[in-house]
N, C-alpha and C positions, 0 to 999 in steps of 0.2 A: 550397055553397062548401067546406063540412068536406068532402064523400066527393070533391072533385074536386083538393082537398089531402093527402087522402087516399092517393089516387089514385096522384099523382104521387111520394109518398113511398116506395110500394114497388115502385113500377115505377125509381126512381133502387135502390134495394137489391138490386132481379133484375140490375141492369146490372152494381154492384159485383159480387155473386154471380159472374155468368158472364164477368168479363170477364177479363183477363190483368195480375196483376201483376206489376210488374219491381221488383227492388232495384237500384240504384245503374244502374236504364238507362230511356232514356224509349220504348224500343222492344221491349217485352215481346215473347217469341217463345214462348213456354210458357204454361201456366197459372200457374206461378209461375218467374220466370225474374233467377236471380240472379247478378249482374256484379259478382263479388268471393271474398272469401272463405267458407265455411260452418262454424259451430266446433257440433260437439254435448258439450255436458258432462258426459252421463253416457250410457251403453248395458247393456242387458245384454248379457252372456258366454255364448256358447253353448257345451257343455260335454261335445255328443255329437256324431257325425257327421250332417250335412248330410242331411236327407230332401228326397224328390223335392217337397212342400211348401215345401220353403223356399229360398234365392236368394242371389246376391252380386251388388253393385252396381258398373258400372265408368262409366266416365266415355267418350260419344265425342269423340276429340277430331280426329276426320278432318272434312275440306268438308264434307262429306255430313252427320257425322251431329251439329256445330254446337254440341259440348259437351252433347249430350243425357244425362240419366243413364238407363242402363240396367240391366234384370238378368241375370246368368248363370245359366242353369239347372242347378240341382247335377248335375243327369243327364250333364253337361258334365265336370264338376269328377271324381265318381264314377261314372264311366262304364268302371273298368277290372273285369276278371274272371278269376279265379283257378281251376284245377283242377289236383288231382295224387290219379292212380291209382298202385296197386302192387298187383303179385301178385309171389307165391315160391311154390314148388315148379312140382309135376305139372301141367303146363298144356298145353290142346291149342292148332292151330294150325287154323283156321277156312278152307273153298275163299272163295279170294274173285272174284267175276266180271271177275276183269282179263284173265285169262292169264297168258303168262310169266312161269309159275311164283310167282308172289305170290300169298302167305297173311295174310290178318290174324288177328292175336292175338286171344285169347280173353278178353281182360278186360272186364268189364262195370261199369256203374254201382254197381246193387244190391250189389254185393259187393266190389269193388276200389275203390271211393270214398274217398280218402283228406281230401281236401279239395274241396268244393265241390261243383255238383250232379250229384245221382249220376244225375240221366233224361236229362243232357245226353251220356252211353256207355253206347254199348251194343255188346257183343259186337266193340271194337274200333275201332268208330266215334264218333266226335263231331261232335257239333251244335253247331253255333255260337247263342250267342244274340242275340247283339248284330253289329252290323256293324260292319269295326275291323280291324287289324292286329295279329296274335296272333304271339306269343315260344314256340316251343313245343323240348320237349326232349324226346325217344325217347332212352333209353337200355337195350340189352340184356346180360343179366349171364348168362354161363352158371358152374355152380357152381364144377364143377374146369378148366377150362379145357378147349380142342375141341383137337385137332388141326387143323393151318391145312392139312394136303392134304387133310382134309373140308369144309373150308366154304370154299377157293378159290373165289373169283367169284358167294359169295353176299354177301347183299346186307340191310339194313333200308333200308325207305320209308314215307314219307309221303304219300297217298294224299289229292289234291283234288278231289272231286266223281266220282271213279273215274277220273280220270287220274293218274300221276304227276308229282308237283309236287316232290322232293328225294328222295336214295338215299345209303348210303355203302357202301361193303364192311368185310365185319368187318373188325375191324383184329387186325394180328396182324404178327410181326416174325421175317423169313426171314434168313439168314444163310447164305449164296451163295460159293463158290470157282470161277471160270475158270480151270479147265487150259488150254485153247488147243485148237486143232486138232482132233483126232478125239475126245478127250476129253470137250470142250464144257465144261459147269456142273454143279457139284453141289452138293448143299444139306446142310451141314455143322452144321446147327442151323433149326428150325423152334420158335420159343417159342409155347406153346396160347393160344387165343386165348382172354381172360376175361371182357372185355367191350368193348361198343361201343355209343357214345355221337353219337344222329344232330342235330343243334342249327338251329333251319330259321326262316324267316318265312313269314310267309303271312296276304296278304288276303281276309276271307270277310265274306260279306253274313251276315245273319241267318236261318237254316235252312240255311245252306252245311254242308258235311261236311268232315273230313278221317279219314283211315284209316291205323291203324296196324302195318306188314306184312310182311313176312320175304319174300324173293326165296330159295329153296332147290332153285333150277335147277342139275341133274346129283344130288343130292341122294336115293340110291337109297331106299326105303321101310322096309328095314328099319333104315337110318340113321339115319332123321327124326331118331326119339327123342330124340338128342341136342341136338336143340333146344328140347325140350319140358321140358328138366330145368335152371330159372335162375330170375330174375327177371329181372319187366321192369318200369322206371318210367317214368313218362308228367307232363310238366310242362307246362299252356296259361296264358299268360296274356297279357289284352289289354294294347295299350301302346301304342294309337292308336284313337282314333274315326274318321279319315277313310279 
């Protein structure tokens, strides 16, 4: 009679154990399922940044998902990614397998790395790490400024998987008189150009590339040079996961 009272006594405490309590409802939906308010009175304060370890909690409150609480994955939250290269002086300009006349810069990780990872450039190139929409900024500075009938209808780009995905022409500011007639146009001021600023979006999965590249079509050889004598700064950063 004891083990068959026994018995029954902790076969009713597995039932408690695994069954569904509700606060303030007779139709429990959760393991603990509560139809009202939740007050906590003390937590601790977290005091560094969110590791992939650790979570935030939101509330669903669509049909579906029935006031469920869930968590957010920090990966979510800190999911953005930051890089900025610089080089100044003597720098060459790299064949890059596009054609039409497009070169990519020579700046590399190991050495041009101003913020962020330096294996993610190389020689020009960047690797995506994460999949995302990335903010990115090309800016080329040449020292004393070019003559703009040198670098007419050249060009910086930004290069996606080795196609062209955004381009601008140097910028530079001509100053033009129409005589009329047989006369035509002439150009009464040409200001050097000092710098140009290319400012792009672009979605890339993870291992995507994009390339950084100078178009210096008509650009005779012993010219180049003056493209190889500036600085060039490079600004990526993510601002979307999807």
């Amino acid at each position: 009679m004891e083990n068959r009272i026994f018995i029954l006594v902790i076969s009713l405490f597995s039932n408690i154990i695994l069954a569904q309590v509700g606060i303030n409802t007779t139709d429990p939906k959760a393991t603990l399922d509560i139809n009202g308010d939740l007050k906590i009175r003390t937590l601790n304060t977290v005091n560094t940044i969110l590791t992939p370890e650790q979570a935030i909690l939101l509330r669903d409150k669509s049909t579906a998902g029935d006031f469920v609480v869930k968590e957010i994955s920090s990966d979510i939250l800190l999911d953005s990614h930051a890089y900025y290269a610089s080089k100044k002086g003597s720098w060459s300009l790299l064949a890059l397998a596009l054609g039409n006349s497009w070169y990519k810069i020579n700046l590399t990780g190991a050495n041009d790395t101003k913020v962020g990872t330096a294996s993610l450039f190389t020689e020009g190139v960047y690797t995506a790490p994460q999949k995302g929409v990335y903010a990115i900024s090309y800016e080329f500075q040449l020292d004393s400024g070019v003559d703009l009938e040198l670098l007419g209808g050249k060009k910086v780009g930004i290069i996606k998987n080795n196609a062209l995905w955004d381009e601008k022409l140097f910028d530079g500011v001509r100053v033009s008189l129409n005589l009329g007639g047989l006369l035509g146009t002439i150009t009464l001021a040409a200001i050097p150009v000092t710098s140009t600023s290319l400012n792009s979006m672009v979605h890339l999965n993870a291992g995507e590339t994009i390339t950084f590249a100078v178009n210096t079509s008509g650009v005779l050889p012993v010219n180049l040079g003056v493209l190889t004598n500036g600085k060039v700064n490079i600004n990526i950063y993510k601002i979307s996961s999807q």
